[in-house]
C-alpha positions, 0 to 999 in steps of 0.5 A, spaced: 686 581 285 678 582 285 674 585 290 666 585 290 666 591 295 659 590 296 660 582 297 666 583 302 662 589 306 656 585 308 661 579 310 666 583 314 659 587 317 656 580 320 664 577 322 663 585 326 656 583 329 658 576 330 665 579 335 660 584 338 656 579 341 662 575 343 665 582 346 658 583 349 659 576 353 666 577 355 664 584 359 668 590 354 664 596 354 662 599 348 668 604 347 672 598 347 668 594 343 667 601 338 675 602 339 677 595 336 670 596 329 675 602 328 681 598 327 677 592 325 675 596 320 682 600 318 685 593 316 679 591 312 679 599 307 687 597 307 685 589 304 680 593 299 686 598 297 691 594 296 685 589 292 683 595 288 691 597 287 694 591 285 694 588 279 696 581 277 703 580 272 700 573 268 706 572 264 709 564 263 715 562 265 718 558 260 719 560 253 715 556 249 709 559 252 705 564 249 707 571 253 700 575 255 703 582 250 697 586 252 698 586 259 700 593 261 704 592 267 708 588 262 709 592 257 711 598 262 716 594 265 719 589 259 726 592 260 727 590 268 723 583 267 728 581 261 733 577 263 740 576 258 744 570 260 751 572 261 754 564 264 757 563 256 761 569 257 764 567 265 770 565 266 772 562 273 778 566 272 775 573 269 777 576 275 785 575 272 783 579 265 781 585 269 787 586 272 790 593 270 796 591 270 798 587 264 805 584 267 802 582 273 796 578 270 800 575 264 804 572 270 798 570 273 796 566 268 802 563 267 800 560 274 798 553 274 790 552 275 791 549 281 794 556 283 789 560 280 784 556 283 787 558 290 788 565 289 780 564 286 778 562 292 781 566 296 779 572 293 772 570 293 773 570 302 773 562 303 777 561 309 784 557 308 780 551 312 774 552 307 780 552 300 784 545 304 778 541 305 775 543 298 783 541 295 783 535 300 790 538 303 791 540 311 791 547 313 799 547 314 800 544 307 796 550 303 799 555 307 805 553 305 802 553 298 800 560 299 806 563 302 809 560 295 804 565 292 805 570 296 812 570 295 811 569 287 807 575 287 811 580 292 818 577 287 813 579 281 811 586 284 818 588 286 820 588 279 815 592 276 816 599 275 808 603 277 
């Protein structure tokens, strides 16, 4: 940001005698008027901090451009402006391969992809009737297909030694 100080003083001195004019009009007493040049005047030495205190990161957007290298506050903060796109490496069902129960999750796997959905779903804190309306079943019929789950993995858990 650029600031003229000299320009941007004498354009807030002629709004300040404009308002004291219009203050005058409207019957303000001179420490009323004095109390709001005062704050007026705190609001403008913050604008001229902030002007002189802020500079512009000019960096383009897409990859093709030419990136302005010489730019400091580019090079002090490269490593927390550059992004590493993980999404190639996401699996919907990654949560499956951090379980640390090897059994358990092998069992889980070996659940259909309509199961591993749900269970998906569910974990993430969809609500049951959010899941049915996204398989396009009724609340009833996906409780019983959740209670079916359960069931596997109660089955599953109790013969498993922790």
């Amino acid at each position: 940001m650029e600031w003229h100080d000299g320009t941007e003083r004498r354009r807030f001195e002629r709004e300040q005698a404009e308002l004291r004019k219009q203050y005058l009009a409207a019957g303000m007493t001179e420490e009323q008027i004095q109390a709001l040049y005062a704050h007026d005047r705190e609001w403008y030495k913050s604008r001229r901090r902030e002007a002189v205190h802020t500079q512009r990161l000019d960096i383009q957007t897409s990859e093709d451009e030419d990136i302005n290298k010489d730019n400091p506050l580019y090079k002090k903060f490269f490593e927390k402006l550059a992004v590493e796109d993980n999404h190639a490496d996401y699996s919907r069902y990654g949560w499956i391969d951090e379980l640390e129960n090897e059994e358990l999750a092998k069992a889980v796997n070996a659940l259909s992809d309509t199961d591993k959905e749900l269970l998906t779903m569910w974990i993430e804190g969809f609500h049951q009737n959010e899941i049915a309306a996204c398989f396009g079943v009724k609340k009833a019929a996906l409780s019983r297909k959740m209670g079916r789950i359960k069931i596997f993995l109660r089955n599953f858990l109790s013969d498993v030694n922790f």
